[in-house]
ROFIZA-424053 format. One record per residue (C-alpha): residue in three letters; x, y, z. Coordinates in steps of 0.5 Angstrom, whole numbers, padded with zeros to 4 digits, always signed. Layout:
ALAXYZ;...
This chain:
UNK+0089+0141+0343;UNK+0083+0145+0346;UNK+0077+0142+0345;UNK+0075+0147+0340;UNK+0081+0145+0336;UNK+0079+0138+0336;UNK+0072+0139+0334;UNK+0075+0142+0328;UNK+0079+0136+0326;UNK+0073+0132+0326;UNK+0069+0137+0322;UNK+0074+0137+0317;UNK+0075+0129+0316;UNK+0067+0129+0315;UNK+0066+0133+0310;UNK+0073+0130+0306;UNK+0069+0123+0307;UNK+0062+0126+0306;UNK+0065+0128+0299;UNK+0070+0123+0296;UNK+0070+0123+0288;UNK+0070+0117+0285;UNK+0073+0114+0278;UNK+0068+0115+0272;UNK+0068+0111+0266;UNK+0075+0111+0262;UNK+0078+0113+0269;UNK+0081+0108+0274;UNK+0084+0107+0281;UNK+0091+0106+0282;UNK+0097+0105+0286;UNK+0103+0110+0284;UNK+0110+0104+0286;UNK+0115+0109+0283;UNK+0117+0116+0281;UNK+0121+0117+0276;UNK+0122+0124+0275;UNK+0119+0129+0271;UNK+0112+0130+0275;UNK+0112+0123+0271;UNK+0112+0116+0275;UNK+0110+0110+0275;UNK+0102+0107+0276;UNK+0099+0099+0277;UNK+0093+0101+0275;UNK+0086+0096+0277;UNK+0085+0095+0271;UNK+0091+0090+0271;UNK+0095+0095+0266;UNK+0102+0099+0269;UNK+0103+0105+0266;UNK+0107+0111+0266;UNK+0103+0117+0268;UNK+0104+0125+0269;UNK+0101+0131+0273;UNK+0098+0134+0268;UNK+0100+0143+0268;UNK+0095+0146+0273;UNK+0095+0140+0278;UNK+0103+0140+0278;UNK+0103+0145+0284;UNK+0098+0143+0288;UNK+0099+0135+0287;UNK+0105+0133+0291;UNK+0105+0125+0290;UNK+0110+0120+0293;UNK+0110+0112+0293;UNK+0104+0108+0295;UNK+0100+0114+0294;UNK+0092+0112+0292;UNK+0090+0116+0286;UNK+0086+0116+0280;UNK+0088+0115+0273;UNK+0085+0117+0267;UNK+0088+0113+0260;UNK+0090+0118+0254;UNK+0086+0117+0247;UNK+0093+0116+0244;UNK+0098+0110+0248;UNK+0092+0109+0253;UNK+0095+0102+0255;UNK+0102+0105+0257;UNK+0101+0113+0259;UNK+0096+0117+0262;UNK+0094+0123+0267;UNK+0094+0123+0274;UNK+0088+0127+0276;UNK+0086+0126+0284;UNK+0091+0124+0290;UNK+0087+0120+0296;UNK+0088+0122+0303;UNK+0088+0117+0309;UNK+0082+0117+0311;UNK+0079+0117+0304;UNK+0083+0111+0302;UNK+0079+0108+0309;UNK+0074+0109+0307;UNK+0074+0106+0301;UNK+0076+0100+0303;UNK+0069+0101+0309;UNK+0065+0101+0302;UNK+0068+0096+0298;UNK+0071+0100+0293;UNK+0078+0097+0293;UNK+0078+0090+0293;UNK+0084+0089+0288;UNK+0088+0093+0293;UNK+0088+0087+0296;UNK+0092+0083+0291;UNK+0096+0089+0290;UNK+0099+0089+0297;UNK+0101+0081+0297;UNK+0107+0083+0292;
């Protein structure tokens, strides 16, 4: 890569961390552990909840989401301990990041299993 290109690289990855959302009050981190099918698989949530998630329609195309994958989840209002919608997909950078900060201190507990 010429040094322009690298330049570019980095500018990316600052701004992706300058700017990282995070989970508002219903919402919780998790950790996908399986897919099932269907744009369906299933989430440890840190709030010590498994549940069966789904990308919702209009991020169906745009969210590619595989094993291990940090996302946010938001419960539903209806079977909220056991089902729930993935709205957001954590990049690598982002993920260290949030480690950096303090954010995901339960992932932690999640790795040793």
């Amino acid at each position: 890569m010429s040094k322009r290109e690298d330049e570019e690289v980095r500018e990316q990855q600052e701004s992706e961390i300058s700017r990282i959302r995070l989970p508002r009050p219903p919402q919780t981190f998790g950790l996908v552990s399986r897919l099932v099918g269907g744009s369906r698989m299933e989430v440890k949530c840190f709030d010590g909840k498994g549940r069966i998630c789904r990308i919702p329609g209009r991020l169906k195309r745009r969210l590619w989401i595989r094993a291990n994958d940090l996302v946010i989840v938001e419960p539903w209002e209806f079977c909220g301990n056991e089902k729930g919608d993935v709205l957001y997909k954590y990049t690598k950078t982002q993920v260290g990041w949030l480690r950096n900060k303090g954010y995901l201190k339960k992932l932690e507990e999640f790795e040793e299993f």
